[in-house]
C-alpha positions as CSV (number, residue, x, y, z in Angstrom):
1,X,51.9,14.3,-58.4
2,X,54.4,17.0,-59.2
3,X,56.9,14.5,-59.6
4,X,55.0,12.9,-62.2
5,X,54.6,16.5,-64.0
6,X,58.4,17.0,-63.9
7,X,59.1,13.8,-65.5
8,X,56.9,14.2,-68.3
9,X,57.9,17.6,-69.2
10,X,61.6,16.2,-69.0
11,X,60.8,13.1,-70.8
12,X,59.4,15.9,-73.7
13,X,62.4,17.6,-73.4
14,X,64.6,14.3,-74.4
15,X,62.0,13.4,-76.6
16,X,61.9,16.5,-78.2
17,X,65.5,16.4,-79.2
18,X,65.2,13.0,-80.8
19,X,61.5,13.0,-81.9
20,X,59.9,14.8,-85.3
21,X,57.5,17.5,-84.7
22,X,54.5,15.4,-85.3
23,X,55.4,13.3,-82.4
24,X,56.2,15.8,-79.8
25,X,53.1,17.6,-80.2
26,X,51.2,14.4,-79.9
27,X,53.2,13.6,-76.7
28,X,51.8,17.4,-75.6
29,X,48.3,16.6,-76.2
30,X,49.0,13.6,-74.3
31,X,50.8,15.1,-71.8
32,X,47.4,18.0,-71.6
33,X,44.7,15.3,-71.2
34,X,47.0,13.9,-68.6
35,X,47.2,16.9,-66.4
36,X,43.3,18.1,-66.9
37,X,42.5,14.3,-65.7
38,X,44.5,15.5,-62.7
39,X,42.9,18.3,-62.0
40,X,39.2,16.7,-62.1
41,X,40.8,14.1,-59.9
42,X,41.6,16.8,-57.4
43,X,38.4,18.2,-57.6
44,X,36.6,15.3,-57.5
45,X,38.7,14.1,-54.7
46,X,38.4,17.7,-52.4
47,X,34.8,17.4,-53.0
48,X,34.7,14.0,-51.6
49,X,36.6,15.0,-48.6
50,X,34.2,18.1,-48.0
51,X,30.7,15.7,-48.1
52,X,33.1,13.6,-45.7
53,X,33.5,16.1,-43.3
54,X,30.0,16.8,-43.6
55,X,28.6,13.1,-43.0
56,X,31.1,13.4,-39.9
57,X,29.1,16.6,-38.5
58,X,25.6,14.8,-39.5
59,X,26.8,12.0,-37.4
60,X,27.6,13.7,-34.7
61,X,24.6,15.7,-34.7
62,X,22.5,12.5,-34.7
63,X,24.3,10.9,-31.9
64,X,23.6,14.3,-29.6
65,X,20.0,14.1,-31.2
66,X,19.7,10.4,-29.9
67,X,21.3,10.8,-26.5
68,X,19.1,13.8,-25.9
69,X,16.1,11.3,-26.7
70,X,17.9,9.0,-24.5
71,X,17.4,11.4,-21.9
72,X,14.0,12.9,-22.7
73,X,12.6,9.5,-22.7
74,X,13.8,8.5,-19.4
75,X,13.0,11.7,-17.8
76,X,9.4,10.9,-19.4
77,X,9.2,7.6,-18.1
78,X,10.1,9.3,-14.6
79,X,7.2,11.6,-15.1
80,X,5.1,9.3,-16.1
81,X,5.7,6.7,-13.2
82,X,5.1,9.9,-10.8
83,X,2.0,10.7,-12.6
84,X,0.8,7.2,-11.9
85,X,1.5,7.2,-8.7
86,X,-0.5,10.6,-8.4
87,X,-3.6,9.2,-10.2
88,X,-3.5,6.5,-8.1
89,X,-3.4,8.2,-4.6
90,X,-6.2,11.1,-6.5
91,X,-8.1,8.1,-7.2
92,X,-7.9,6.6,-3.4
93,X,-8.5,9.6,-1.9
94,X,-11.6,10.3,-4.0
95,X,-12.8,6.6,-3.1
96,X,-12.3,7.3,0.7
97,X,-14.0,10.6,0.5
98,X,-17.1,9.0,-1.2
99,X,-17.1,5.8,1.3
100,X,-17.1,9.1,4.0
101,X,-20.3,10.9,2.4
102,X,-21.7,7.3,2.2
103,X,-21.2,7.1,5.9
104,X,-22.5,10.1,6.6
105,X,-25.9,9.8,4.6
106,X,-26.4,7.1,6.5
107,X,-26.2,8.2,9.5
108,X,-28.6,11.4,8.0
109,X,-30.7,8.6,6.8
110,X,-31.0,6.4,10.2
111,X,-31.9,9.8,12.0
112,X,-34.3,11.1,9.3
113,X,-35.8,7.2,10.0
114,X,-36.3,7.5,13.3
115,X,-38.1,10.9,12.9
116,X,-40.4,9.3,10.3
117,X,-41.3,6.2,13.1
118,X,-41.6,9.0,15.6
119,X,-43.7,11.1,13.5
120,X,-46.0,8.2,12.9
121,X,-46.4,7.3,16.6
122,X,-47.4,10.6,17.5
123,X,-50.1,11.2,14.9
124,X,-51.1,7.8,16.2
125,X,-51.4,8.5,19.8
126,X,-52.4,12.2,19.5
127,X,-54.8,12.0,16.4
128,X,-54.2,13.6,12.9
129,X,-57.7,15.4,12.7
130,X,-58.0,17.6,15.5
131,X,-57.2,21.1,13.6
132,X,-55.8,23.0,16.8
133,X,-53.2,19.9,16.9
134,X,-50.1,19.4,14.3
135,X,-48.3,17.3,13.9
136,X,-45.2,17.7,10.9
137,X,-41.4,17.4,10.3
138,X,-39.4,20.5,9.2
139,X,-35.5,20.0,8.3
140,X,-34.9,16.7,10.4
141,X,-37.1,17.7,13.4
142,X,-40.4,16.7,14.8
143,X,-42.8,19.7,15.9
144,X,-46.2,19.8,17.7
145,X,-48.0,22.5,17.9
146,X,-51.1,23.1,19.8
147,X,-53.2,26.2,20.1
148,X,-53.2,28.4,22.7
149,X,-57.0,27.8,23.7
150,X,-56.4,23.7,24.0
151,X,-53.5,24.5,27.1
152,X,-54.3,27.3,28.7
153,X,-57.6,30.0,29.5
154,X,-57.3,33.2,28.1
155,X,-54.4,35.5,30.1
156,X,-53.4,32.3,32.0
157,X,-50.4,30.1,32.4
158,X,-52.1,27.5,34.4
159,X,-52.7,24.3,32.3
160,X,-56.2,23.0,30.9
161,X,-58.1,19.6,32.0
162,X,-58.3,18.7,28.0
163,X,-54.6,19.9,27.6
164,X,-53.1,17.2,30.3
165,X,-55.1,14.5,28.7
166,X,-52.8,15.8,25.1
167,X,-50.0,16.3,26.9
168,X,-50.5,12.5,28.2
169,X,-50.2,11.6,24.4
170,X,-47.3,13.1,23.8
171,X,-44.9,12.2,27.3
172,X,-45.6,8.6,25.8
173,X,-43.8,8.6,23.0
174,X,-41.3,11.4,24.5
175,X,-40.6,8.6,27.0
176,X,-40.0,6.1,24.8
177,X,-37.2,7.6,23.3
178,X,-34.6,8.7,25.7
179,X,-32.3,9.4,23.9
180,X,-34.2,12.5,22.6
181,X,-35.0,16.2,23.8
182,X,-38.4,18.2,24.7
183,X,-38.3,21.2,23.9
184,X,-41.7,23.1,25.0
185,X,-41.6,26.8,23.0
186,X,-44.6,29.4,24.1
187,X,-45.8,31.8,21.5
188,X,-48.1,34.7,22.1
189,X,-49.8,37.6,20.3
190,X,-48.9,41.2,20.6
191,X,-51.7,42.7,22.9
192,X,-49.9,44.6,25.9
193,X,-49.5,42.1,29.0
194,X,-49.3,43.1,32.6
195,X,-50.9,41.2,35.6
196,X,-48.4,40.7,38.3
197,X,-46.1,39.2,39.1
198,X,-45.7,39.0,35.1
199,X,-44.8,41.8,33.7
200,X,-44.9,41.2,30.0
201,X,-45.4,39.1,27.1
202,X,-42.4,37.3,27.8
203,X,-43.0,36.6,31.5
204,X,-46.1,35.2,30.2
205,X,-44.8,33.1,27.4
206,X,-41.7,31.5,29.6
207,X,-44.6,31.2,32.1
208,X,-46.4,28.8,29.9
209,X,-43.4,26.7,29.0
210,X,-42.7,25.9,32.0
211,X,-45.9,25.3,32.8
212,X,-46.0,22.7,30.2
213,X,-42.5,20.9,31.0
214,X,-43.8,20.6,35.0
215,X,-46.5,18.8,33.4
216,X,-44.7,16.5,31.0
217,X,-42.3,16.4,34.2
218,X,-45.4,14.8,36.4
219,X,-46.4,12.6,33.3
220,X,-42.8,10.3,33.5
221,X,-41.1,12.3,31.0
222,X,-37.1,12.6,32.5
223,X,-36.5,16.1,33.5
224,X,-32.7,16.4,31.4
225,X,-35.1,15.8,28.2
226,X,-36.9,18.6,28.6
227,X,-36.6,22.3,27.9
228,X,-38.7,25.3,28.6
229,X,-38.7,28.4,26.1
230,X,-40.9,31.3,25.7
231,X,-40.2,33.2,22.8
232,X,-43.0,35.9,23.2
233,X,-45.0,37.8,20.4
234,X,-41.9,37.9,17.9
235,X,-42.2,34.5,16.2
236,X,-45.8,35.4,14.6
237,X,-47.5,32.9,12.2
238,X,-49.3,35.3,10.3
239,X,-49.9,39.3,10.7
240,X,-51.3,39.9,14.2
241,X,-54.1,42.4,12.1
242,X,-57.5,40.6,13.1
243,X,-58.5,38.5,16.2
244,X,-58.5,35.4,14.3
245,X,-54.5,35.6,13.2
246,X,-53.8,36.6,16.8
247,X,-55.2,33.2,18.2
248,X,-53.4,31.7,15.7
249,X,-50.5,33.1,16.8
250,X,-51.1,31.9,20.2
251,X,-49.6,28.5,20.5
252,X,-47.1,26.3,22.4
253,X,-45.0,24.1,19.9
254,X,-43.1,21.1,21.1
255,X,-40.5,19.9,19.7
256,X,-38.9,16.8,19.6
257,X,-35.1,16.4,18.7
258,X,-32.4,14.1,18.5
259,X,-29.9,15.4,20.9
260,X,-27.3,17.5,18.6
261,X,-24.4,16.5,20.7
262,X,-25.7,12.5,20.3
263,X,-26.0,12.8,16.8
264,X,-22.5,14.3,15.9
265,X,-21.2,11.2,18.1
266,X,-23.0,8.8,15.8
267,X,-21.3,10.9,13.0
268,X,-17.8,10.8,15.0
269,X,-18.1,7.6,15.3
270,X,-18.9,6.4,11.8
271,X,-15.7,8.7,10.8
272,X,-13.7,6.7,12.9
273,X,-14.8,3.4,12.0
274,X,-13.7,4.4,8.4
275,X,-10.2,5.7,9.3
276,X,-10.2,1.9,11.0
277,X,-11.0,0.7,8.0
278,X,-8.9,2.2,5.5
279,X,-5.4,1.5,7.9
């Protein structure tokens, strides 16, 4: 390029000595337009080479933008195959712990069965309208309760005619299932208690229990059913302020239970069968 300015002001130069006037400043103008071309070539040419370099960084940018992407996406389909897998064992564990409530309300449900069937019997074999016998369920268990006057004499542990023909009722459907327990629970009122060799309310009310169980005993039932317990004047039905509430309060409950350690078997069981079932 500076070549190129050299020989055209030495060309003017030559020219100039062998040109008029009117030519030589024509060659200038010339020579002028020439050079500002140049320069807005240049310009032209350095702004080029700046958006260049500039399209270079953008690219470069871009391709770090895209391999981060890259990366991002298979770090996300990582993720996302481990979040699968998650949901998937969530979703297995949630369908073995409902097939494990399942079993369990069944076995709840064949318990609470055989309590209904046992209910039934005994109303059947004892009768449903005598009003000093009851017979009810309450939370899974079977109770019967009888009133102190139908067992025993007033102050006495020895057991009635009328109660053994009851009792008679009830030892056979005790009997018939075996798999159960009797337990025979004495109540008794407040009033003071003291005719040897009993000493108190609680003599007296253990006294009865037993009393009841030896019969049950002599009736068939098998002695590891049964259970004597007297629980004295603290388990009171109503307030012990009139003689009425106080017989009420007199009274031998038995009750008749699935044995507990039977029934968490069944239960054991059934969570075994599962574990089984899901290897």
């Amino acid at each position: 390029m500076k070549k190129l300015i050299l020989l055209s002001i030495s060309a003017m130069f030559i020219l100039g000595s062998c040109v008029s006037k009117k030519e030589y400043a024509a060659l200038e103008a010339k020579q002028k337009e020439t050079q500002d071309l140049l320069n807005t070539a240049t310009i032209k040419l350095n702004s080029c080479l700046s958006k260049a370099q500039g399209l270079e960084d953008r690219i470069a940018d871009l391709k770090r933008t895209n391999d981060n992407l890259i990366t991002s996406n298979e770090a996300l389909t990582m993720l996302t195959s481990k979040g699968a897998s998650n949901v998937e064992k969530t979703l297995e564990s949630l369908k073995e712990k409902d097939l494990r409530i399942s079993r369990l309300q069944d076995a709840v449900s064949k318990k609470d069965s055989v309590m209904l069937a046992l209910v039934t019997s005994l109303k059947k074999e004892v009768g449903i309208n005598d009003p000093d016998i009851q017979v009810n369920v309450e939370k899974g268990v079977v109770f019967i309760s009888i009133a102190d006057k139908v067992l025993f004499q007033s102050g006495s542990y020895s057991v009635t005619t009328r109660a053994q023909e009851i009792l008679g009722k009830v030892a056979t459907v005790v009997k018939s299932k075996p798999t159960f327990e009797c337990m025979v629970e004495a109540h008794t009122d407040p009033v003071p208690y003291n005719k040897p060799p009993l000493i108190d309310n609680w003599d007296l009310s253990v006294k009865r229990a037993t009393s009841v169980v030896r019969v049950l005993e002599d009736l068939g039932v098998a002695p590891k059913q049964l259970i004597a317990a007297g629980r004295g004047e603290y388990q009171p039905l109503v307030d012990n302020d009139t003689a009425e509430n106080r017989a009420k309060n007199r009274r031998t409950r038995i009750i008749v239970l699935p044995k507990i350690d039977e029934f968490y078997e069944m239960i054991d069981k059934e969570m075994k069968n599962l574990e089984a079932d899901g290897r």
